[in-house]
N, C-alpha and C positions, 0 to 999 in steps of 0.2 A: 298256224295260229298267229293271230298279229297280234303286237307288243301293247299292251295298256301302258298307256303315256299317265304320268302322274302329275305333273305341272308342270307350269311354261320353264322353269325351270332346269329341263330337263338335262342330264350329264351324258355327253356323246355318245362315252366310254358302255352304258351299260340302258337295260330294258328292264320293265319288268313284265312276266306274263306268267300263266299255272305253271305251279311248280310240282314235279316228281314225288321231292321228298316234302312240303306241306305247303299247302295253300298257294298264295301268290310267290315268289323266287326271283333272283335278281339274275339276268343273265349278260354276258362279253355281247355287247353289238359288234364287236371286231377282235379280232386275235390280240393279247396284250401279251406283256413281256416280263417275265419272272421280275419281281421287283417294280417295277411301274406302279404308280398311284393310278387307282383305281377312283375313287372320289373320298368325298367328306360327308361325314355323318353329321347333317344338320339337324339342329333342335333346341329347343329350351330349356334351362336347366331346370329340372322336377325334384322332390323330394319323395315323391312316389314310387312304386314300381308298379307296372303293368305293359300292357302290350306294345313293341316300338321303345320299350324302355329300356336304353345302352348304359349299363354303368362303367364307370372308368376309373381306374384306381390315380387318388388324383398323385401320389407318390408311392414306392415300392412299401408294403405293410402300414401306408396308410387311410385315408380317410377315400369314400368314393362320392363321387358324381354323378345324377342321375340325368341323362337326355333323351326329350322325348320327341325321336325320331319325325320330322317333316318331311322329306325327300328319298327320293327310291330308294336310297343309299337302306333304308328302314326293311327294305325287303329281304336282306342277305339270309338265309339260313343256316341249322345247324350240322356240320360233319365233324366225324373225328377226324377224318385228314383232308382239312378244309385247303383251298386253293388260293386261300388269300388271309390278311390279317390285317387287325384294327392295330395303330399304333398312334392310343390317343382316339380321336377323331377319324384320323386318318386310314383308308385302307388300300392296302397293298394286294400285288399278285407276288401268292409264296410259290409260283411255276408258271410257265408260261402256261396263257389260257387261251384256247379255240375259241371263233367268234361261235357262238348260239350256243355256251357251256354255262351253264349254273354256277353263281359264283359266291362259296360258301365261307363260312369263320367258323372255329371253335369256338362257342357262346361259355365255355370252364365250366361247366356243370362236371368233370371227372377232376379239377383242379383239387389239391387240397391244402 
C-alpha cells in the first residue's frame, strides 16, 4: 500500500496510510531509536474539542490547551502500551520502533 502524503511539509521520520487499529495511522518510514523525537504536533490553539484535537496540560494539575492538529503528527493513534509519547508537543519513541510499525500514544482515557 503506498503512504498518503499529507503536505509539502512532510517529517522524514514517519507516513501516514490505513491503519489496523482505526482509520488512517501514523507509521516509522525507518527504524527509530527508543527515545528519539519522532516530530511535533503542529496546530492552532482551539478552545474546542473535536477530531485532531491534542490537549496538553499547560502545568502538573493545571489548566489545559487545546491544538488542532495540521500535520501527520494528527494521525498517531490509540494503545494502552503505546510505542511512543507526547511530551508537550513533542513526541518521542518509548522503544525502539521497526520501520513500517504503527506509531501509537496513550490518548489518558484510563488516566485518573
Amino acid at each position: 500500500m503506498d503512504p498518503v502524503r499529507i503536505s509539502q511539509k512532510n517529517n522524514p521520520l514517519v507516513f501516514v496510510q490505513k491503519s489496523p487499529i482505526h482509520g488512517s495511522g501514523l507509521f516509522a518510514a525507518r527504524a527509530l531509536s527508543n527515545g528519539e523525537m519522532i516530530g511535533f504536533y503542529e496546530g492552532p490553539v482551539v478552545s474546542e474539542d473535536g477530531t485532531y484535537v491534542l490537549w496538553v496540560e499547560d502545568t502538573p494539575g493545571g489548566s489545559w490547551t487545546g491544538y488542532l492538529g495540521t500535520n501527520e503528527m494528527r494521525f498517531m493513534n490509540h494503545d494502552d502500551e503505546p510505542n511512543a509519547e507526547l511530551d508537550g508537543l513533542n513526541c518521542y519513541a518509548l522503544e525502539d520502533i521497526e520501520a513500517g510499525t504503527e506509531i501509537t500514544i496513550d490518548y489518558g482515557w484510563n488516566d485518573s
